[in-house]
C-alpha positions as CSV (number, residue, x, y, z in Angstrom):
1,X,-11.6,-15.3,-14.9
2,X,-8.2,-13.9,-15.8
3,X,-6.8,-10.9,-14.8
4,X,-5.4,-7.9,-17.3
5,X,-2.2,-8.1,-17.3
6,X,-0.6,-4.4,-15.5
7,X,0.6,-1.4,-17.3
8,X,4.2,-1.1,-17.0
9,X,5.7,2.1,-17.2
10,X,9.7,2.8,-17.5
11,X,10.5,6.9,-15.7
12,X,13.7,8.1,-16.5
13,X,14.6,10.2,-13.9
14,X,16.4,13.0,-14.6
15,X,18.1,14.7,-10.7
16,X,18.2,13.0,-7.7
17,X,14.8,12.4,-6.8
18,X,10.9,13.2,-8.0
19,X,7.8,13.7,-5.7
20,X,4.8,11.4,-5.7
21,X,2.5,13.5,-7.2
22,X,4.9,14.7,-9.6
23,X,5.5,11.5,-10.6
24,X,2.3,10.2,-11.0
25,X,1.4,13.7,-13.5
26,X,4.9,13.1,-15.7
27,X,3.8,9.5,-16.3
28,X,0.3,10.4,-17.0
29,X,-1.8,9.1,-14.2
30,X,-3.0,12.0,-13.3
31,X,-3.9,15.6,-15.0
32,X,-1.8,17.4,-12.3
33,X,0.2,17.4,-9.4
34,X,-2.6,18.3,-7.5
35,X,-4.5,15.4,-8.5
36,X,-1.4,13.5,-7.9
37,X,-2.1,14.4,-4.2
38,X,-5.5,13.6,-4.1
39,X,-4.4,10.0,-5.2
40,X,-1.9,9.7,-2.8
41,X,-4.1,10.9,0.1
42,X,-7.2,8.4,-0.6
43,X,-4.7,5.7,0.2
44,X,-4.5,4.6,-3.7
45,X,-0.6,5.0,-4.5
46,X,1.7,2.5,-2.9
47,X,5.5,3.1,-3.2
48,X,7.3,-0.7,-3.4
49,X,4.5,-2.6,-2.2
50,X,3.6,-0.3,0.7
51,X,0.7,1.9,0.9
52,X,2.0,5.6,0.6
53,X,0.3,8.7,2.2
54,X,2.8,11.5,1.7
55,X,2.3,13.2,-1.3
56,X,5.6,14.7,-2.0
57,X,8.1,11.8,-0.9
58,X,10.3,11.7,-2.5
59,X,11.2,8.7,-5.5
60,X,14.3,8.2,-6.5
61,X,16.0,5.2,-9.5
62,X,15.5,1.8,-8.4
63,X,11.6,2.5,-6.7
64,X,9.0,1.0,-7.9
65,X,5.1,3.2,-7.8
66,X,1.7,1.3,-8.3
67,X,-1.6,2.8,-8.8
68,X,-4.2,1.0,-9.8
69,X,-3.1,-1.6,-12.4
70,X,0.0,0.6,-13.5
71,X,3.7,0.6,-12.1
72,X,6.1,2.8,-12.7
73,X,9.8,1.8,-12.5
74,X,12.1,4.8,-11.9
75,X,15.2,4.4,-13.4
76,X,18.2,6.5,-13.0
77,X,20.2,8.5,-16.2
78,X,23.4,6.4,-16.0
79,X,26.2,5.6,-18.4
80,X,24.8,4.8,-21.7
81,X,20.8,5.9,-20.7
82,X,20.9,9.1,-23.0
83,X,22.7,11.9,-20.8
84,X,23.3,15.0,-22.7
């Protein structure tokens, strides 16, 4: 049987970093940061391929976040990615 293909999800980031469970609410995993915890806690979050148990590490452009069958790439606001 073939699998579903993942969920691919571009972040912009917008500073230097994001927590976890901030991360997982802004892309829409979760309902709220709280939640975001909860995920990260029952082992279900992994942070470029590794299993991650702090909720608020911190992500920054170039990471890669998987939960479930979603990933998130977090790119950074460079040169010709929309800065105001």
């Amino acid at each position: 049987m073939a699998r579903a293909p993942r969920q691919e999800i571009e972040f912009a980031l917008e500073g230097e970093f994001v927590e976890l469970n901030q991360l997982l609410k802004l892309a829409g995993l979760c309902a709220s940061g709280g939640a975001g915890k909860a995920m990260v806690a029952e082992g279900g979050v992994k942070v470029d391929d590794k299993t991650e148990l702090r909720k608020t590490c911190k992500i920054r452009a170039g990471q890669v976040v998987s939960a479930g069958d979603v990933r998130i790439r977090v790119q950074g606001r460079g040169p010709g990615r929309g800065q105001a």
